[in-house]
TORDO-227147 format. One record per residue (C-alpha): residue number from 1; y, z, x. Coordinates in steps of 0.001 Angstrom, whole numbers. Each point is the difference from the previous one (the first is absolute). Example, Ala and Ser with C-alpha at 12.3 -4.5 7.8 and 13.67 -1.06 7.14 Angstrom:
2
> 1	-4500	7800	12300
> 2	3440	-660	1370
***
This chain:
279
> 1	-24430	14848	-8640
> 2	2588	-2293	1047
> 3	-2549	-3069	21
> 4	-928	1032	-3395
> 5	2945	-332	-1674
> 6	1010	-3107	1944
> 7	-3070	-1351	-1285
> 8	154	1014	-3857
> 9	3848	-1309	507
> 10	-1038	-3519	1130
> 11	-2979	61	-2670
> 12	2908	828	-2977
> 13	1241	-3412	-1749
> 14	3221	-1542	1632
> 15	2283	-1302	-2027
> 16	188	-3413	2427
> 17	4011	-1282	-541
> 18	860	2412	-2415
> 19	2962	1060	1614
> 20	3725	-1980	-209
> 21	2895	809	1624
> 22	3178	362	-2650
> 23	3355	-276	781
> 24	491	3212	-955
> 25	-2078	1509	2717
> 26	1232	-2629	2275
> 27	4172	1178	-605
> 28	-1733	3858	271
> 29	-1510	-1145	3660
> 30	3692	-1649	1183
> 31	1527	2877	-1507
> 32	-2095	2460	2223
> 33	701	-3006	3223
> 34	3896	-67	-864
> 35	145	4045	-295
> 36	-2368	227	3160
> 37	1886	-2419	2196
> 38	3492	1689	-827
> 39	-1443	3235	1371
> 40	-1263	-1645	2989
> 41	3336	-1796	1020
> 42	1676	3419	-8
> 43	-2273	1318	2942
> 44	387	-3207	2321
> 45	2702	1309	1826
> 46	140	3642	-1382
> 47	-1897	2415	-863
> 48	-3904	9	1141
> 49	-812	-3425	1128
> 50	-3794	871	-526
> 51	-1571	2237	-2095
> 52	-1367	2161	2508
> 53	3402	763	1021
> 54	739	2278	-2897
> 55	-3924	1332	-261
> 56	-141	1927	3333
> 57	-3644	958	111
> 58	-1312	-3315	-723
> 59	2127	-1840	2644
> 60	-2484	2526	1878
> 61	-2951	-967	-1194
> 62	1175	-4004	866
> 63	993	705	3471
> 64	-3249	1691	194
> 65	-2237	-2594	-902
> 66	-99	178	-3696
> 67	564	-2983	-2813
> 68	1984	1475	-2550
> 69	19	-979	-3420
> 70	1903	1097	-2851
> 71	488	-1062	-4058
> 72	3393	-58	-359
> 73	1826	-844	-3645
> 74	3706	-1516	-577
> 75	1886	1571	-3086
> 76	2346	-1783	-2153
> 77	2815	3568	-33
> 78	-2888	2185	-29
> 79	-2306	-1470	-2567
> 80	-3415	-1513	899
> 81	328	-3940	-502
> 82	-2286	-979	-3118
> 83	-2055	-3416	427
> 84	-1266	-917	-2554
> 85	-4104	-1631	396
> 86	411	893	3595
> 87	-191	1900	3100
> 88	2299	353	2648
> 89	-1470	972	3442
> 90	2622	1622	2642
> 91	-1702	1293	3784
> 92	1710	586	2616
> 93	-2082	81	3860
> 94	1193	469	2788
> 95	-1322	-270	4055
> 96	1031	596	3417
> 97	-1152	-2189	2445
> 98	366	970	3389
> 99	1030	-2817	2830
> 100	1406	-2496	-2853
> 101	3033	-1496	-607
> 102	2109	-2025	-2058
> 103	-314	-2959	946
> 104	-3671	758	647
> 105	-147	646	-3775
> 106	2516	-2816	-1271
> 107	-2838	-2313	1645
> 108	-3190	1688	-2002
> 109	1935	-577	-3208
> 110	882	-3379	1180
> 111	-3374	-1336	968
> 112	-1103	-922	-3262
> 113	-3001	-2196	1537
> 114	-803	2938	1407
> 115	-378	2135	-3473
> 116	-3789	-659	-763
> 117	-1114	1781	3197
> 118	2992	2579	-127
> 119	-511	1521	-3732
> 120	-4011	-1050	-139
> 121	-1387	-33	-2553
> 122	3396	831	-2418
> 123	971	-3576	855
> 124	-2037	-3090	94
> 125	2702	-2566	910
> 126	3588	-22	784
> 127	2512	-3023	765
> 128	4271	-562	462
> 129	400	-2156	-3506
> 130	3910	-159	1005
> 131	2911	1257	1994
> 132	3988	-139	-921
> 133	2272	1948	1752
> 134	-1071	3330	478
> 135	-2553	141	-2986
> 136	-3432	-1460	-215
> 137	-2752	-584	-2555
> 138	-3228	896	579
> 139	-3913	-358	-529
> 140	-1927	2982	-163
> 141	-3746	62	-2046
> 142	-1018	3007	-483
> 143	-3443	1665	-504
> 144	-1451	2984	-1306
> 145	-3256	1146	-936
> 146	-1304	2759	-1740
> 147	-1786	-421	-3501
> 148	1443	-3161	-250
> 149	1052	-2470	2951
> 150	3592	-988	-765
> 151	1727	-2543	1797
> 152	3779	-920	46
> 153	1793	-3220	356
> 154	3382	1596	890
> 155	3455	-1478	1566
> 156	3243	2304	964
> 157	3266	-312	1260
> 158	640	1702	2768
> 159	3270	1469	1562
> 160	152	1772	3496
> 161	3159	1834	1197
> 162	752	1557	3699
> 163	2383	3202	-1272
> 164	375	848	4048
> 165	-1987	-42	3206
> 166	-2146	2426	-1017
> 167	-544	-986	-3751
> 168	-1273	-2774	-2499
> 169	-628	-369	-3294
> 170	-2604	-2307	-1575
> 171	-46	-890	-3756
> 172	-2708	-1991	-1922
> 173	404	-280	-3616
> 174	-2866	-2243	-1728
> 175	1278	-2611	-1931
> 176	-3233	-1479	-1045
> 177	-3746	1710	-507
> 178	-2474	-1763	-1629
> 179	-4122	1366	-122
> 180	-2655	-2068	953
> 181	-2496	-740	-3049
> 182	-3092	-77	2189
> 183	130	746	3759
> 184	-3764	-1128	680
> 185	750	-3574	-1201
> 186	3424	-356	775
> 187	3433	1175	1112
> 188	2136	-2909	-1910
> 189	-1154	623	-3482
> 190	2659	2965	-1258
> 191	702	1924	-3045
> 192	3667	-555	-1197
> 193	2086	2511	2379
> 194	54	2850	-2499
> 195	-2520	-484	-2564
> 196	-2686	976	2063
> 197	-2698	3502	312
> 198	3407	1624	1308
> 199	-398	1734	3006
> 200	3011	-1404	1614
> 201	3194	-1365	-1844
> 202	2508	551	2769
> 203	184	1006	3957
> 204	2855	1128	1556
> 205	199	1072	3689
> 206	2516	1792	1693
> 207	11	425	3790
> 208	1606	2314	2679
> 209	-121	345	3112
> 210	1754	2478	2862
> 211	-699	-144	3344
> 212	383	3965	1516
> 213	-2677	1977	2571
> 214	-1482	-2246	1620
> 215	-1140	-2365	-3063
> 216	815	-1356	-3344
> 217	66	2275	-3386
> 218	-1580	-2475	-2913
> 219	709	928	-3739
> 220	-1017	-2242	-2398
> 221	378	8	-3869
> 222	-1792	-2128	-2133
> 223	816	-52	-3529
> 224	-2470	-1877	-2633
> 225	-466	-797	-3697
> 226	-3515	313	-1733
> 227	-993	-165	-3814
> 228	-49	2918	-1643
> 229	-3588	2301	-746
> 230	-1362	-1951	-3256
> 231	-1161	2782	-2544
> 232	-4137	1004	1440
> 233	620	-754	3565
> 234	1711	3073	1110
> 235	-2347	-151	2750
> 236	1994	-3104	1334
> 237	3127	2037	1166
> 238	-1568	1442	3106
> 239	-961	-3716	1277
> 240	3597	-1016	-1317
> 241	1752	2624	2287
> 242	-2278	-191	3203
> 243	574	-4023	-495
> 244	3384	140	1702
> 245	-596	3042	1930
> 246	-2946	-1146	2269
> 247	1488	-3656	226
> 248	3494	2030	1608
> 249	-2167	2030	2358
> 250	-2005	-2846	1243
> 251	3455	-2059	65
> 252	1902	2750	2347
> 253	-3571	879	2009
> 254	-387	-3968	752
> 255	4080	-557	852
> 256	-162	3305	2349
> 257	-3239	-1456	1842
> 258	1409	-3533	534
> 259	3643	1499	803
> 260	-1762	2137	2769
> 261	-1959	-2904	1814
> 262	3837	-1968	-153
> 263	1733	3334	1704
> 264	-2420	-31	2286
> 265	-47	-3793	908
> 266	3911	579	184
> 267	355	2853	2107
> 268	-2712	-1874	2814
> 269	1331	-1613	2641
> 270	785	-3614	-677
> 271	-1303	-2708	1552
> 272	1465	-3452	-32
> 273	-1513	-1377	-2880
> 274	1116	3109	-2536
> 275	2074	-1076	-2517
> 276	2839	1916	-1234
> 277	-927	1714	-3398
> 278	2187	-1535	-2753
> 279	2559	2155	-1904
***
């Protein structure tokens, strides 16, 4: 049934660029980042660090094995923020990976040559564009495929932050996301970033990281903007929502499998030519 309807979906009209980001639902998306990011500074030195912390049972299910994932949704006092021609897309996941550490993970999100392999096939190519201080931009294109094949010429600036020994914060907020016209003839030629099919507006990601029994507790929130559901493609909402979802689950599953094979290589015994992981 499933096939069917992904069928009769792609077989439906699309309505190819017929979606523009306003600057009304762009001040709704920083609204939702400025509210979001307030309640996240409060927890980095009190209150729980990770969201498992305050959700007992499924810090259970992540030391036993388990990805968790979670929608999550920032208020402005209480009332639901309204954004206007769009979506905004809040999940939270979160892994334990036993045998990691820190530094073990500082060097997966590091490795940017490294991404293509790591997050395969979420991200085709990765590369440092620049590095000031403790902040660096970023080259991440992205790739999806599921009635359509979307690809993403996307840059971010990127902000990492040791709170203590045995935590670290990562923040990536995208600061520019443009879609690929047509991925089978070329990856330069690009819609204007925001009048596009969409799918993908803004990306914000927001990494922590504790080290405690024995390995390294992963939480991850990514936050994204989409279009809104035009009027006759209600069907469009599920794709819209598992959109972010899957790419966060395949993000934390590919960081917890590369962070593993580090702890390991860092826990063996070294041998002259080891190199000291970077911090």
């Amino acid at each position: 049934m499933r096939a069917i309807v992904a069928l009769a979906a792609a077989l439906l009209p699309w309505p190819a660029s017929a979606a523009r980001l306003t600057p009304e639902t762009a001040r709704a998306f920083d609204r939702y980042i400025e509210l979001t990011e307030a309640q996240l500074a409060e927890t980095r030195t009190s209150g729980p660090f990770l969201w498992v912390d305050s959700h007992p049972d499924a810090r259970q299910n992540v030391r036993n094995g388990q990805t968790v994932v979670e929608s999550l949704q920032t208020t402005d006092h209480g009332e639901p923020i309204r954004v206007p021609g769009g979506l905004i897309h809040d999940w939270l996941g979160a892994v334990f990976i036993p045998g990691a550490s820190i530094a073990g993970m500082r060097s997966v999100l590091d490795d940017y040559d490294d991404y293509k392999r790591i997050y395969k096939p979420d991200v085709l190519d990765a590369k440092l564009l620049s590095h000031a201080g403790d902040r660096s931009r970023v080259f991440l294109r992205l790739y999806k495929k599921q009635f359509l094949t979307l690809v993403y010429n996307s840059e971010y600036e990127v902000q990492p932050d040791r709170i203590s020994p045995e935590r670290f914060e990562n923040i990536s907020r995208s600061v520019r996301i443009a879609q690929v016209r047509d991925p089978a003839r070329s990856y330069a030629d690009e819609y204007p970033p925001g009048d596009d099919d969409g799918f993908l507006w803004r990306l914000n990601s927001y990494w922590r990281f504790e080290q405690a029994d024995g390995g390294v507790y992963a939480q991850c929130r990514a936050i994204s903007l989409s279009r809104g559901i035009p009027f006759g493609f209600g069907w469009l909402n599920g794709f819209l929502q598992q959109f972010p979802r899957e790419a966060l689950v395949h993000t934390l599953d590919g960081a917890a499998r590369a962070a593993a094979g580090r702890g390991r290589r860092l826990h063996a015994p070294k041998d002259e030519s080891d190199e000291p992981c970077s911090f």
